[in-house]
RODO-2510 file (C-alpha; in nm, 4 decimals, decimal comma):
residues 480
     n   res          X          Y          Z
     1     x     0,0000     0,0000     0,0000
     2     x     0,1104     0,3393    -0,0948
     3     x     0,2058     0,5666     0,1936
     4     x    -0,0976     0,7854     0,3079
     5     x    -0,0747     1,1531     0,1726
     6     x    -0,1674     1,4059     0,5251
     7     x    -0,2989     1,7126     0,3912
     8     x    -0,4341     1,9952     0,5977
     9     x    -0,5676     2,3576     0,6199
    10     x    -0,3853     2,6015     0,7570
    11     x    -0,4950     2,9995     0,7892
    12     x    -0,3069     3,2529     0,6543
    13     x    -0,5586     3,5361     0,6505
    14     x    -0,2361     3,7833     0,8260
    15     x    -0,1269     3,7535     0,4540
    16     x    -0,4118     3,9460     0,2776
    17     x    -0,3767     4,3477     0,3105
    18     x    -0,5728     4,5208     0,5482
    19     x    -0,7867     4,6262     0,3193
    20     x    -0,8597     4,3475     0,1146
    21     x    -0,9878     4,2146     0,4792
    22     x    -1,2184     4,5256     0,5287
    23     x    -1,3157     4,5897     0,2148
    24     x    -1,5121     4,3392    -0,0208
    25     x    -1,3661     4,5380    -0,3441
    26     x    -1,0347     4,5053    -0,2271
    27     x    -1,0936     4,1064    -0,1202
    28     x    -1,1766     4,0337    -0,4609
    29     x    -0,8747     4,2565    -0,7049
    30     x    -0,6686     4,0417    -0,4255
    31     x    -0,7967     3,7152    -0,5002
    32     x    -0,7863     3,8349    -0,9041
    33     x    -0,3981     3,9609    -0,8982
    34     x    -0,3108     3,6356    -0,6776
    35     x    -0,4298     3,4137    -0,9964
    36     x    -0,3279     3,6283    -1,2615
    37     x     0,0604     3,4845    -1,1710
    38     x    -0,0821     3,1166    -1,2637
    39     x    -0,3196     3,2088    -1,5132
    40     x    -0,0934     3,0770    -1,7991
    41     x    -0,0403     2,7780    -1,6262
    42     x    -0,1996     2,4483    -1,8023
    43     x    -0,4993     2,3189    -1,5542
    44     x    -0,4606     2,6343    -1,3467
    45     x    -0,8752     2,6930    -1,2579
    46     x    -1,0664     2,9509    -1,0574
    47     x    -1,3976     2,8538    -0,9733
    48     x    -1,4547     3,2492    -0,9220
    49     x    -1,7445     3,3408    -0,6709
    50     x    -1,7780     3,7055    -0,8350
    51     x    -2,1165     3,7862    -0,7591
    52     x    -2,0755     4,0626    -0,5057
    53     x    -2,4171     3,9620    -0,3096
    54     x    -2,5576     3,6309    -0,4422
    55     x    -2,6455     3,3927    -0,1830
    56     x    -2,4517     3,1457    -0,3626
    57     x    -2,1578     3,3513    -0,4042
    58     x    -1,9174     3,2545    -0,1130
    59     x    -1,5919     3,1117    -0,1669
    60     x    -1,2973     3,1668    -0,4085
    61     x    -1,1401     2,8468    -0,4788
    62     x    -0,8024     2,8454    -0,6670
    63     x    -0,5983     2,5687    -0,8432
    64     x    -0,3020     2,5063    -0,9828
    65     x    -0,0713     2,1797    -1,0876
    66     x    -0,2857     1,8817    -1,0370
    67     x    -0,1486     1,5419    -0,9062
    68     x    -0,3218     1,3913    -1,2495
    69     x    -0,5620     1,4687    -1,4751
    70     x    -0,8620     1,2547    -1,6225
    71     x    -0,9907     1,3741    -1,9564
    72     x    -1,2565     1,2097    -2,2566
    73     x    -1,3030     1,2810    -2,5891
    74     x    -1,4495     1,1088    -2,8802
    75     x    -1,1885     0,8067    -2,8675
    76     x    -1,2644     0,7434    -2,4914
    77     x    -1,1523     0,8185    -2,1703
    78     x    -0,7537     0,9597    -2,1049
    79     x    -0,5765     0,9499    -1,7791
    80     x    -0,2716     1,1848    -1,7837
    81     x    -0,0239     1,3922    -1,6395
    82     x     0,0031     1,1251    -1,3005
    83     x     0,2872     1,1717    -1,0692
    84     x     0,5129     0,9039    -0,9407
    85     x     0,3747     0,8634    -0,5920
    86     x     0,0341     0,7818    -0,7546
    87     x     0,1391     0,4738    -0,9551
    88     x     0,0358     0,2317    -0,7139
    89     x    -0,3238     0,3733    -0,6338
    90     x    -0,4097     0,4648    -1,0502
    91     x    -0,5729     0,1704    -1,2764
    92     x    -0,3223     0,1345    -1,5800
    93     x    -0,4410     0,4180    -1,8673
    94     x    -0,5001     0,1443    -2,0768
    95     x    -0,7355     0,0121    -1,9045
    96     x    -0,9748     0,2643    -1,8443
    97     x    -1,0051     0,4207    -2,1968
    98     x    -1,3200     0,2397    -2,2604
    99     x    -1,5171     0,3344    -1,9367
   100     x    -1,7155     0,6212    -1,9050
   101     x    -1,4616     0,9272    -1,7277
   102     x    -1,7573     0,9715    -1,4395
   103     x    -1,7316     0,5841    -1,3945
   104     x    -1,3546     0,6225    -1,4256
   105     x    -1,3403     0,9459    -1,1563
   106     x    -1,5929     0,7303    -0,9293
   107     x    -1,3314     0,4474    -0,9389
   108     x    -1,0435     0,6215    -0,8594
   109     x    -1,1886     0,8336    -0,5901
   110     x    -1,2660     0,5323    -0,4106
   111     x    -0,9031     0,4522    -0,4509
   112     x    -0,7727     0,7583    -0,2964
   113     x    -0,9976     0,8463    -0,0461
   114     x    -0,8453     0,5848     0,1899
   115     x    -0,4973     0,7025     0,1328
   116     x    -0,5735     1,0467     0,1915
   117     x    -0,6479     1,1927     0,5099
   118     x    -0,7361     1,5221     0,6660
   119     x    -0,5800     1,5866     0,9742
   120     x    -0,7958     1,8959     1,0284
   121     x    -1,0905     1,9043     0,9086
   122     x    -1,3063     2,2359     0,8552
   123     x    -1,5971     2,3396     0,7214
   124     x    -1,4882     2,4324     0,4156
   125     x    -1,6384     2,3334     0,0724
   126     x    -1,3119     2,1536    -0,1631
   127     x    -1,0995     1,9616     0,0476
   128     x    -0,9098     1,8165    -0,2527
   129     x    -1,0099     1,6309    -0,5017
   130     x    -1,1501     1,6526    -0,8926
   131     x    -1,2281     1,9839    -1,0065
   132     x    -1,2774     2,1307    -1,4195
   133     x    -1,5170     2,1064    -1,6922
   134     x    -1,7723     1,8413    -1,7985
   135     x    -1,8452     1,9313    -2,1274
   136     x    -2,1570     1,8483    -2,2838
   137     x    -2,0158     1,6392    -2,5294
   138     x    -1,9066     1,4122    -2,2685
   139     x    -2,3334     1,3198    -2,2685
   140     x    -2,2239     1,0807    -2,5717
   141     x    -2,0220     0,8898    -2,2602
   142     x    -2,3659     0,8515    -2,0655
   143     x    -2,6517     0,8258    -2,3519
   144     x    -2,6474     0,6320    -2,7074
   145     x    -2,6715     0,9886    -2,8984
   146     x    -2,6809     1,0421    -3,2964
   147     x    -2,3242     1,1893    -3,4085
   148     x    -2,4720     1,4314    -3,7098
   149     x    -2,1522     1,6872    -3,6374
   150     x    -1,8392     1,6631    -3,6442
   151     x    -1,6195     1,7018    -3,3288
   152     x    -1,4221     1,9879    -3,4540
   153     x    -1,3243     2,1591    -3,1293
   154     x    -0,9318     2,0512    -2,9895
   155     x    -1,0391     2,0913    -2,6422
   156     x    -1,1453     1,7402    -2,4567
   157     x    -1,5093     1,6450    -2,4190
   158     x    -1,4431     1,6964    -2,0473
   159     x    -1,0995     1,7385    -1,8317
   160     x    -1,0698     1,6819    -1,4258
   161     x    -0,7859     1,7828    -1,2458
   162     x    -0,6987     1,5553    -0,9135
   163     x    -0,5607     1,8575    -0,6614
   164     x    -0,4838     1,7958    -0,3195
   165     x    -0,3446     2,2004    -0,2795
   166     x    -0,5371     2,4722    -0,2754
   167     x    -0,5982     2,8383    -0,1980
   168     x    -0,9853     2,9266    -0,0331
   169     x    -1,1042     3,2637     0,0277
   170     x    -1,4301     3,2911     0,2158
   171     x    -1,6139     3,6650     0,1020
   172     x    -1,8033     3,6480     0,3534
   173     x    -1,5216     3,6363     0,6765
   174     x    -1,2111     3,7249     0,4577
   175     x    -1,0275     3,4389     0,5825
   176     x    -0,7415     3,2958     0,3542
   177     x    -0,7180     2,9480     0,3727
   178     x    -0,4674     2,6900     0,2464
   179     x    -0,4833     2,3266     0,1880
   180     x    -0,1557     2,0915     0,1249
   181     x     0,0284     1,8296     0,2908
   182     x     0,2260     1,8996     0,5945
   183     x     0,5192     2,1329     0,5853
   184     x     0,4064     2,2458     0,2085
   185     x     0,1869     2,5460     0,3290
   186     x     0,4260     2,8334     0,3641
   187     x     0,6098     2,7363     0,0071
   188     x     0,2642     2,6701    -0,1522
   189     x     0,1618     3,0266    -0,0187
   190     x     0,4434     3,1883    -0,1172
   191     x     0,4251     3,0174    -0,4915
   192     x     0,1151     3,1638    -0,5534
   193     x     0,1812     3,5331    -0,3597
   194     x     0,5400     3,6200    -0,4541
   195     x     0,5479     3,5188    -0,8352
   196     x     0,5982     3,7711    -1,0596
   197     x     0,2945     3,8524    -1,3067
   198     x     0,4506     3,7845    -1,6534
   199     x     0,4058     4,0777    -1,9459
   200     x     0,1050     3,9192    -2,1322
   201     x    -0,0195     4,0873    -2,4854
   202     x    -0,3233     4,2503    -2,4654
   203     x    -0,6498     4,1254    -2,5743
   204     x    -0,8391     4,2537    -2,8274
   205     x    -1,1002     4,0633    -3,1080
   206     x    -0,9742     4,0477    -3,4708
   207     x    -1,2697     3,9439    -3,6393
   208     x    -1,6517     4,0591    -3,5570
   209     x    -1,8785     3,7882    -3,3914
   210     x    -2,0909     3,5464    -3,6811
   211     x    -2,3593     3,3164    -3,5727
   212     x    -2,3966     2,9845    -3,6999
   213     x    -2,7253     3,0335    -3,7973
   214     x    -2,8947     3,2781    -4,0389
   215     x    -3,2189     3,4504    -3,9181
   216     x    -3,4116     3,2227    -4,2097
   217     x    -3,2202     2,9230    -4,0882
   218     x    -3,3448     2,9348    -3,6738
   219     x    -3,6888     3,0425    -3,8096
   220     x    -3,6916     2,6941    -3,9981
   221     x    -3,5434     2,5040    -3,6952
   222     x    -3,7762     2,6503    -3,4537
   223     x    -4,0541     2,5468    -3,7103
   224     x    -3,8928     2,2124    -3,7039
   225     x    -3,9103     2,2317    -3,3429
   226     x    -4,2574     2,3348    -3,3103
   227     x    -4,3303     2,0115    -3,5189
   228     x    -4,1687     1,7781    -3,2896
   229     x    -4,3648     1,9149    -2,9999
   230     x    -4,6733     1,8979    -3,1861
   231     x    -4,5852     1,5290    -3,2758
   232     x    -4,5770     1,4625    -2,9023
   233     x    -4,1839     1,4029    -2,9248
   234     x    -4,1671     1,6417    -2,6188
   235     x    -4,3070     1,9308    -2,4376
   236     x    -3,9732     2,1111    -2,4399
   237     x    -3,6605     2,1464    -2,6443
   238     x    -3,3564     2,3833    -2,5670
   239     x    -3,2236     2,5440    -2,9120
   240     x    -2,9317     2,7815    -2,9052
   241     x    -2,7240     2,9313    -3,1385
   242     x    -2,3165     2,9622    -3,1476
   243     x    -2,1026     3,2972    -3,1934
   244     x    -1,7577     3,2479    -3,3194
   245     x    -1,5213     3,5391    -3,3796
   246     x    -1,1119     3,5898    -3,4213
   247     x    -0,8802     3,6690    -3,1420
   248     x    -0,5505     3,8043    -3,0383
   249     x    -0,3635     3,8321    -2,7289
   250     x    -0,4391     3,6714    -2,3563
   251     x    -0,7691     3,5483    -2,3083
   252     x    -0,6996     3,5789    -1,8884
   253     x    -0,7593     4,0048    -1,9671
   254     x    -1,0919     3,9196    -2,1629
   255     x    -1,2217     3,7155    -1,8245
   256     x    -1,1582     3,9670    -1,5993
   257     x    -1,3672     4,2277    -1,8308
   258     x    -1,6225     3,9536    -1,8389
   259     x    -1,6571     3,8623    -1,4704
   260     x    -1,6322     4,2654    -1,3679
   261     x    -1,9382     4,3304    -1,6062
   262     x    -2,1718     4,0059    -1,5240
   263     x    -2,1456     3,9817    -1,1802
   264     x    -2,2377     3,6264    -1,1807
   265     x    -2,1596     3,3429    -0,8591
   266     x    -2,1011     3,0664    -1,0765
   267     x    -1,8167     3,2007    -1,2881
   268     x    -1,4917     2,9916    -1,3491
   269     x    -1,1328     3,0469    -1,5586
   270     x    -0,9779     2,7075    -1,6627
   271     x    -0,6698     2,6768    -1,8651
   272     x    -0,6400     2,3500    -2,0429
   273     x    -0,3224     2,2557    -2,3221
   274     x    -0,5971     2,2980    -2,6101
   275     x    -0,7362     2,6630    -2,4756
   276     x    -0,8942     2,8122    -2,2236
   277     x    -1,2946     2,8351    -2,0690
   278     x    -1,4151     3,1461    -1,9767
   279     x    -1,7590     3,1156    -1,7580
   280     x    -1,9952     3,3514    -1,6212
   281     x    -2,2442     3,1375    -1,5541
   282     x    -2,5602     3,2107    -1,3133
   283     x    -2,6947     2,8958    -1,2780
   284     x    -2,6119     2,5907    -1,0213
   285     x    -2,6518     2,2629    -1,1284
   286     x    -2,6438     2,0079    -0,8728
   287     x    -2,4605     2,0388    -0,5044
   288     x    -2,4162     1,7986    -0,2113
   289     x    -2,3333     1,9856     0,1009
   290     x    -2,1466     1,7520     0,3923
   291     x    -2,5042     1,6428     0,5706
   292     x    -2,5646     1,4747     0,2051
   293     x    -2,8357     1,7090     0,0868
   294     x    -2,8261     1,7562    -0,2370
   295     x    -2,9892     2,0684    -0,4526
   296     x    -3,0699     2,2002    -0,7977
   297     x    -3,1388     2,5745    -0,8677
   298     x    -3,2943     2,5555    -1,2571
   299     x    -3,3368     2,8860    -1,4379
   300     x    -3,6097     2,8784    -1,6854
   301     x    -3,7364     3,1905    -1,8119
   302     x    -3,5664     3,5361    -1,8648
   303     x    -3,6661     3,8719    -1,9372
   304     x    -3,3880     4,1989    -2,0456
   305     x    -3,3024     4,4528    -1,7837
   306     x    -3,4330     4,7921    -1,8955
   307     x    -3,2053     5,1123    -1,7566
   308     x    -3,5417     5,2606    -1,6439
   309     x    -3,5940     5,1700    -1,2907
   310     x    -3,9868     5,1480    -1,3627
   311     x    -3,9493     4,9871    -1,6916
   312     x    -3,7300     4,6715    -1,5144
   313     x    -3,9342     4,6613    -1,2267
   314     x    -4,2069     4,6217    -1,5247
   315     x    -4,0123     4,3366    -1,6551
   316     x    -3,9498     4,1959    -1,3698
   317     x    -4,2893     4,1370    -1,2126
   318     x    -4,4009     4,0196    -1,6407
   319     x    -4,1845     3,7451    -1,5588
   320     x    -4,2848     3,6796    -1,2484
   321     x    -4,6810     3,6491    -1,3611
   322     x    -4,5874     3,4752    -1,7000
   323     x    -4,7754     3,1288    -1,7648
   324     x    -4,5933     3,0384    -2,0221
   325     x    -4,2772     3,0596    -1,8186
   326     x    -4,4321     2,9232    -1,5527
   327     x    -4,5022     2,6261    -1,7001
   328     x    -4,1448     2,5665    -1,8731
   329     x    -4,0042     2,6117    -1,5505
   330     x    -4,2330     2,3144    -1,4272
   331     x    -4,1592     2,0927    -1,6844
   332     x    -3,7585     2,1364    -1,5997
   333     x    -3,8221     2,1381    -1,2181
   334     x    -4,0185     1,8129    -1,2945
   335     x    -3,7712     1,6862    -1,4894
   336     x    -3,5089     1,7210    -1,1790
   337     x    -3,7019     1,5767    -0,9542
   338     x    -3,6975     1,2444    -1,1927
   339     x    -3,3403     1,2929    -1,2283
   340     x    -3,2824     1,3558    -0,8122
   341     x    -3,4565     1,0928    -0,7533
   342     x    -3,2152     0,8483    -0,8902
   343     x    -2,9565     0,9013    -0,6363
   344     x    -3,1898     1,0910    -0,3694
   345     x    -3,3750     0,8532    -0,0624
   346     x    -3,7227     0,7886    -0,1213
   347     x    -3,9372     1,0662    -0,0009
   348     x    -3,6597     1,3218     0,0375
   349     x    -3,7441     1,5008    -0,3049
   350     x    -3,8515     1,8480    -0,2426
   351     x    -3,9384     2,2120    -0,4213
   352     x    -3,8215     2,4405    -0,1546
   353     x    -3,8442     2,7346    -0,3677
   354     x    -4,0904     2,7848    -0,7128
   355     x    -4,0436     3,0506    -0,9295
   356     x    -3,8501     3,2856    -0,7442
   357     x    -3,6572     3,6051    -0,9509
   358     x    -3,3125     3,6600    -0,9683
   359     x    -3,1848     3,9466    -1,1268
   360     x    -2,8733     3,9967    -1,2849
   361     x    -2,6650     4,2838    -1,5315
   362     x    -2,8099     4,1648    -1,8311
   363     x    -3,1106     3,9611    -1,7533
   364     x    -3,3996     3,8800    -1,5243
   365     x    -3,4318     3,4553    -1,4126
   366     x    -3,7148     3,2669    -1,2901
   367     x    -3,5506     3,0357    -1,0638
   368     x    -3,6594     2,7173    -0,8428
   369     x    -3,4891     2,5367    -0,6029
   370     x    -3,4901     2,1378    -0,5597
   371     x    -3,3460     1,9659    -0,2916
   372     x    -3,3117     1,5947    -0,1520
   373     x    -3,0926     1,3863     0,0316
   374     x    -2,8242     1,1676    -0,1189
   375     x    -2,8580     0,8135    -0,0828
   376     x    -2,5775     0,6549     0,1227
   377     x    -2,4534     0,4182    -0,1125
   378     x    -2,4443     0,7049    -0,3778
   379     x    -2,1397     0,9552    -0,4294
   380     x    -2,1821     1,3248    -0,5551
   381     x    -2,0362     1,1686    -0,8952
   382     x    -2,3039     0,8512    -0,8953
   383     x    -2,5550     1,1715    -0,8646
   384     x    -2,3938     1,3943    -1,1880
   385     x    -2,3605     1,1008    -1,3457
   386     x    -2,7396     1,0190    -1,3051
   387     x    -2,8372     1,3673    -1,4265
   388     x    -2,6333     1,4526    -1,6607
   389     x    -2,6211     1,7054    -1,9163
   390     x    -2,8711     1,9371    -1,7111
   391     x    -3,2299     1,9468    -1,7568
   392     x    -3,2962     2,3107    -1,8000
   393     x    -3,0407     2,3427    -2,0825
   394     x    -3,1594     2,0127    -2,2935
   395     x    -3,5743     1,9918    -2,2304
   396     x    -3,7845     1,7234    -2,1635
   397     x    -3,8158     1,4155    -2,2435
   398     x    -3,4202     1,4654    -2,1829
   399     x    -3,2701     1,2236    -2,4637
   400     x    -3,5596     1,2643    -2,6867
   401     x    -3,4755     1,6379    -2,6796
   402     x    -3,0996     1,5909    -2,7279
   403     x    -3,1132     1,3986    -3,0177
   404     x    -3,3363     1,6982    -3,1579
   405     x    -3,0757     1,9292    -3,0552
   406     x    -2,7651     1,7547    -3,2529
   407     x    -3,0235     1,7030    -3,5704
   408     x    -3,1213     2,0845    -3,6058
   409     x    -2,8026     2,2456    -3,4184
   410     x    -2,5145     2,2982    -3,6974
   411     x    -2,2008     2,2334    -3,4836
   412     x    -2,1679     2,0461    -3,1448
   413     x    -2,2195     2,2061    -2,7738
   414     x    -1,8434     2,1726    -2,6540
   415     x    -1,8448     2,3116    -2,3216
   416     x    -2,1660     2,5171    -2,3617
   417     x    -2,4457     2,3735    -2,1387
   418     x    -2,2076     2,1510    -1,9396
   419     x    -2,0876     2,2135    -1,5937
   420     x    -1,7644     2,3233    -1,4409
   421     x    -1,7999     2,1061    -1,0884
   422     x    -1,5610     1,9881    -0,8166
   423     x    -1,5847     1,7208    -0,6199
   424     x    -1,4085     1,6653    -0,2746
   425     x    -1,2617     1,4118    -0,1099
   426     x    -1,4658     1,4757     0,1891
   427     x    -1,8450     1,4180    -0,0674
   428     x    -1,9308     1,8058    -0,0819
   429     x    -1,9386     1,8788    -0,4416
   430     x    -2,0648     2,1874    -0,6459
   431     x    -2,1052     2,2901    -1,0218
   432     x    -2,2545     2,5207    -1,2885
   433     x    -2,4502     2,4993    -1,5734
   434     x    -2,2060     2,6433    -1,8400
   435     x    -2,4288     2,8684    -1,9436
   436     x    -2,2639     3,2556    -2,0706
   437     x    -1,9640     3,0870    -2,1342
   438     x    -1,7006     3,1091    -2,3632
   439     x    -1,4342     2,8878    -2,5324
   440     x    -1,1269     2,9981    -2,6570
   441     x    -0,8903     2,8094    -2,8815
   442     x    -0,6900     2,8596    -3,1794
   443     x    -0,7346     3,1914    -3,1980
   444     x    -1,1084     3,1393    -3,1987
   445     x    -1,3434     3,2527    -2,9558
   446     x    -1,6904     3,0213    -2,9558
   447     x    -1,9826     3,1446    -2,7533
   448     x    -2,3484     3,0233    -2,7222
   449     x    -2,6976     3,1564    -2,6344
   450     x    -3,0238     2,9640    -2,6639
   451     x    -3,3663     2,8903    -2,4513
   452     x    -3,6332     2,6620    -2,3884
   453     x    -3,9280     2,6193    -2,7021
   454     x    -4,2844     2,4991    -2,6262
   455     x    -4,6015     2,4822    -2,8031
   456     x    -4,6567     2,8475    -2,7160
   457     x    -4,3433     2,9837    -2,7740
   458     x    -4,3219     3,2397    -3,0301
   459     x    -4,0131     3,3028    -3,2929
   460     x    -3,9348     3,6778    -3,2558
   461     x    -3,9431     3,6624    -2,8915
   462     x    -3,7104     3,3398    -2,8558
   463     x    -3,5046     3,4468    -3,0718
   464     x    -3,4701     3,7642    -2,9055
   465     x    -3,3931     3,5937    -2,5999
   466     x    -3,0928     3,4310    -2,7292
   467     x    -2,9230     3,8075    -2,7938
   468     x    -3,0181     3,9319    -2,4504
   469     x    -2,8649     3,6625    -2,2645
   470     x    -2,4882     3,7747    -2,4556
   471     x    -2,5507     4,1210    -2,4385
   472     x    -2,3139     4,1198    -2,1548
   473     x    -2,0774     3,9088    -2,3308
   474     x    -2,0448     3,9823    -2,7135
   475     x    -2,0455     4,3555    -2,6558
   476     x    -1,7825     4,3450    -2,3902
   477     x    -1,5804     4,1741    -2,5627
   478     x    -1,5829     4,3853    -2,8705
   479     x    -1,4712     4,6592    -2,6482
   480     x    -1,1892     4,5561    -2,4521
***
C-alpha cells in the first residue's frame, strides 16, 4: 500500500492586506492579482465566486498543478499527467479508456480516499479532489446519442484535475485558507503570492462575432421544433445558437472584463493545453453539502433589464406572472425531480423554492430550487452522473430532446451547457450549468446563447432571448 498523503488547512488570513480584509472590493482585485501569476499555467482553474451579493456567491477556490488529470473525448476516456507517488493507487491508462470518465473518476476516488487523510478538518467546501469542466459532449459517454456533427473543437469532451493544494477565500469572513500536505503550506503560499505577473499581450477581437445560424435558418429550426412538440416528441426542447469570432492576445484580460461586467456566482477560468474556458455562468446545477443534501437551482425563463428603474421593475414582475414561463419552468423542475430521484432517498425530493426572480446585469431569471438527500450508497459523482447534461439546458423528455438538438443544431455544444464542478474528497461537491460561457482556442473565440421552445413559444421573442442573454458578453468583448 502506498504511503498515506496528510494534507491539511492552515490559515493565513495575516497575509491578505488590510484592506482586502475590510473591504469586499479590495478582497476580490486580491484574489484576481493572486491568480493572474498562474493564469498561464496548463490546468490552473478559478472557480470564481464574483457575484458581489448572491447567496450562492461565497468562496474563491483556486488551483493550480494537479497530481493527475482525467480527460474524454471522442476516442474514450484519457488518464494523464500522473505523478510518481500515484502509480500504485491509478488503474493502468489502458485500461480505463473504454469506461465512461464519471465511472472512471468514481473508481479512482474510491481509490484515494483511503490514502488520503485530513488531519484537520473544517468546514470548508473543496478539500481536494476533482475539479474542471464536464463538457456536454461528454453526454455521448452517458446516452447512445446520434453523431450528425463533427467534433471539430481541440479541447477534450471533459478534463478533471486531481488537486490535493489549494488556496480558499471565504467573502463572507475574509479568511485565507490553504490546503496541502504537511510542511508544504508556507512554500505553496508563497508560490502563488510572490510570483511575478509575466508581461502578457493585450487582448483585443480580430474578427466581428458570426452566428452559426442565419435569421431564415433558426426560423426553420424553430418550425422544425414546433413540429416535434406537436408530434408529441416532447413538451420542451432547448435550441441555441453559437457565436464564433477571431482573437488576439491573452484570453486571462478578456475574463476579468467579463466577470467585472456580469457579476455572476457561478463564474470559473480554466486553462487546459488545447485553450482556455471562460464562464460567467448564473446557474447551479447540482450540489451535495457535507449532511448529504443535495440541490438544484434551474433557471427557466428570462426577461432583459431595462435602464429605467420602472421599466425593469415592469419586466421583472411580467416574468414573475408569465404562464408560459411558468409552465417551462415546471416541466424542468419536474424533470429534476426524476433525475434527483435516482440518487436521492425515497421521499426526500422536495421544491423548496418555485419561481422565485433573480436578477442579474443583463437579464432577469425565474428560478426554483430542488433539494433531496443523497442516498448513502451514492457519491456526488453517482448523482452527476445520473443527471447529466442538465435538464434546464436540454428539455424534456431529456434524450428525446438531445437527439433533436444535434439534428437541427449545426455544430456540437463543446463546453456550452455543461458544468464546471468539483468534487471533494470529503463528498461536498458543487457545479454550474455552463451557461454565458465562452471557449477559446486557436485563436477562436466560440460562444453560445439559446432557450427553452414549447407549443406556445413564439419566434421573434425566442429568438430575441438568445441576444439578450450575450448582451453582456459579445459587446464586452468587442470593447476591450
Amino acid at each position: 500500500m502506498p504511503k498515506r498523503l496528510q494534507l491539511s488547512w492552515q490559515e493565513f488570513s495575516s497575509r491578505l492586506p488590510d484592506r482586502a480584509r475590510s473591504e469586499s472590493l479590495e478582497l476580490d482585485l486580491w484574489v484576481s492579482h493572486c491568480f493572474a501569476k498562474h493564469q498561464h499555467e496548463n490546468y490552473s482553474l478559478w472557480l470564481d465566486s464574483a457575484a458581489a451579493a448572491h447567496s450562492d456567491s461565497r468562496y474563491h477556490i483556486l488551483l493550480k498543478a494537479p497530481e493527475f488529470v482525467l480527460s474524454a473525448d471522442s476516442h474514450g476516456t484519457h488518464l494523464t499527467q500522473a505523478r510518481q507517488r500515484w502509480s500504485e493507487l491509478l488503474p493502468e491508462p489502458s485500461s480505463i479508456e473504454q469506461t465512461s470518465m464519471l465511472e472512471a473518476a468514481s473508481q479512482i476516488m474510491r481509490q484515494c480516499q483511503p490514502n488520503i487523510v485530513i488531519s484537520n478538518p473544517q468546514e470548508l467546501p473543496f478539500s481536494g479532489g476533482f475539479a474542471g469542466i464536464l463538457g456536454y459532449d461528454l453526454g455521448r459517454q452517458l446516452e447512445t446519442l446520434p453523431a450528425d456533427n463533427l467534433a471539430e473543437y481541440q479541447i477534450p469532451d471533459a478534463c478533471l484535475g486531481f488537486y490535493t493544494e489549494a488556496l480558499m477565500i471565504d467573502k463572507h469572513t475574509a479568511q485565507l485558507w490553504v490546503l496541502a500536505a504537511e510542511g508544504r503550506h508556507s512554500d505553496l503560499i508563497e508560490s502563488w503570492l510572490s510570483n511575478s505577473t509575466r508581461h502578457t499581450e493585450p487582448f483585443r477581437l480580430t474578427s466581428n462575432w458570426q452566428s452559426n445560424m442565419t435569421r431564415s435558418y433558426y426560423q426553420r429550426c424553430f418550425q422544425q421544433v414546433r413540429n416535434y412538440l406537436l408530434a408529441g416528441d416532447c413538451y420542451q426542447i432547448n435550441l441555441a445558437q453559437r457565436f464564433r469570432a477571431q482573437y488576439q492576445g491573452n484570453e486571462w484580460h478578456a475574463y476579468q472584463q467579463l466577470r467585472t461586467v456580469n457579476d455572476a456566482p457561478f463564474s470559473a477560468f480554466m486553462r487546459l493545453p488545447e485553450g482556455c474556458i471562460l464562464s460567467v455562468s448564473p446557474e447551479r446545477f447540482l450540489a451535495v453539502d457535507s449532511s448529504g443534501q443535495v440541490q438544484t437551482k434551474p433557471i427557466k425563463g428570462t426577461r432583459p433589464r431595462a435602464s429605467d428603474t420602472e421599466q425593469d421593475a415592469a419586466q421583472r414582475e411580467q416574468l414573475q406572472a408569465s404562464e408560459k414561463d411558468r409552465a417551462e419552468n415546471l416541466m424542468i423542475v419536474d424533470l429534476l425531480r426524476n433525475d434527483l430521484s435516482r440518487s436521492c432517498q425515497p421521499g426526500t425530493i422536495d421544491v423548496p423554492q418555485l419561481f422565485a426572480i433573480e436578477s442579474f446585469p443583463a437579464v432577469h431569471h425565474l428560478v426554483s430550487t430542488v433539494i433531496g438527500q443523497l442516498n448513502p450508497d451514492k457519491t456526488a459523482i453517482d448523482l452527476v452522473r445520473a443527471a447529466f447534461p442538465g435538464g434546464s439546458i436540454t428539455g424534456a423528455p431529456k434524450i428525446r430532446a438531445m437527439e433533436i438538438i444535434e439534428e437541427l443544431e449545426p455544430n456540437r455544444r463543446s463546453v456550452y451547457c455543461g458544468s464546471m464542478a468539483y468534487f471533494s474528497i470529503d463528498g461536498n461537491c458543487d457545479s454550474s450549468i455552463t451557461i454565458r460561457t465562452v471557449l477559446a482556442e486557436r485563436q477562436h473565440l466560440y460562444c453560445w446563447a439559446g432557450g427553452g421552445l414549447v407549443i406556445d413559444s413564439e419566434e421573434p421573442a425566442e429568438y430575441q432571448e438568445t441576444l439578450d442573454k450575450v448582451a453582456r458578453i459579445l459587446p464586452v468583448l468587442e470593447s476591450v
